[in-house]
C-alpha positions in Angstrom: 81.2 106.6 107.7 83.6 105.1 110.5 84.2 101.6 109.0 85.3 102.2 105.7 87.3 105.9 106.5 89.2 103.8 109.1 90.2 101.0 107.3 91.5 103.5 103.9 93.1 104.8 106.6 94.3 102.2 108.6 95.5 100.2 105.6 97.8 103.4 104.8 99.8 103.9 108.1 100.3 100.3 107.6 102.0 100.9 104.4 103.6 103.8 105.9 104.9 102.4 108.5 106.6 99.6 105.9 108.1 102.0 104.5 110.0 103.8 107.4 111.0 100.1 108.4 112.6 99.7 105.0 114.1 103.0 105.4 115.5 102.8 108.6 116.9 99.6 107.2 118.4 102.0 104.0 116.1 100.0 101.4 116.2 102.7 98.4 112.2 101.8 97.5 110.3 104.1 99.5 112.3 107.2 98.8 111.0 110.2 96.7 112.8 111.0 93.7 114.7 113.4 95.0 115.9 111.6 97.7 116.8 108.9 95.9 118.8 111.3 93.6 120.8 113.0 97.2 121.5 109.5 98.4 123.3 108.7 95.0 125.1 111.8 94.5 126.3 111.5 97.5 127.5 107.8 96.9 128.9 108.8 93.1 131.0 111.8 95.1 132.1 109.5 97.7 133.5 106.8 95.1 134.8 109.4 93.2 136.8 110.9 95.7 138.0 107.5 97.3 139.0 106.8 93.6 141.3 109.8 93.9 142.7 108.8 97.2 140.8 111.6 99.3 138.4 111.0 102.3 134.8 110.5 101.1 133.4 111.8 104.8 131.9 114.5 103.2 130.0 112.0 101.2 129.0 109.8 103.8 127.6 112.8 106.0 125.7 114.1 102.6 124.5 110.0 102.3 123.4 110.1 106.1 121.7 113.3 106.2 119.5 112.2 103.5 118.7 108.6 105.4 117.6 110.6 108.4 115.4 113.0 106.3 113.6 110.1 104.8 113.5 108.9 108.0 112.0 111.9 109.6 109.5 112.4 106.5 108.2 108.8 106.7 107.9 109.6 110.8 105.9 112.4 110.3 103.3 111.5 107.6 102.4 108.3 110.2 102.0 111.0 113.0 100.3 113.1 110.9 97.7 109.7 109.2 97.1 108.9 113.5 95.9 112.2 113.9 93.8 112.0 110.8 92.7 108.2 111.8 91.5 110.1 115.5 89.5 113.4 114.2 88.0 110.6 111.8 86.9 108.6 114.6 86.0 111.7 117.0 84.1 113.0 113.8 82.1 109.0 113.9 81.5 109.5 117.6 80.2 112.9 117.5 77.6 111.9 115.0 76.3 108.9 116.6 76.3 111.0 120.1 74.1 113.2 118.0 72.2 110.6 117.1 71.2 109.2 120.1 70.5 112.2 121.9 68.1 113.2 119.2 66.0 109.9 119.6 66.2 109.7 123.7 64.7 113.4 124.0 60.8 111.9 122.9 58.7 110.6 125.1 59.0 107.0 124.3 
């Protein structure tokens, strides 16, 4: 059970933590939908109102908060896959102390 759960699982904090890489590095790929829909909005507003000779800060704060709640998504599904990758193991551990126990108790 241990080998192959690890690896599934190992294999996807690995593409996890890709994608908060190309996040943090504002790569558009490994946003959600709606995400990706914030972070142009906000981009389309900010042209818009540079266009009209207004500030576009507004814009840029709207484009920034929805980096860092990428951000903070991406951060907490790896957390949350390290957690799972640990009770996996714990789970794997528990069942071979089982196992052991079980065949030491005898005689021989």
């Amino acid at each position: 059970m241990g080998k192959s759960d690890t690896r599934r699982i190992d294999r996807e904090i690995r593409e996890t933590t890709r994608k908060l890489e190309a996040a943090q590095q504002r790569q558009m790929w490994p946003l959600t939908g709606p995400e990706r829909r914030a972070i142009l909005a906000a981009a389309a507003s900010g042209s818009y109102q540079v266009a009209r000779h207004r500030s576009g800060a507004r814009s840029e704060e709207k484009a920034d908060t929805a980096w860092a709640a990428a951000v903070t998504r991406l951060n907490a599904e790896v957390a949350a896959l390290k957690v799972e990758r640990q009770r996996v193991v714990n789970e794997a551990a528990t069942a071979k102390a089982a196992k052991v126990g079980k065949r030491s108790s005898g005689w021989w």
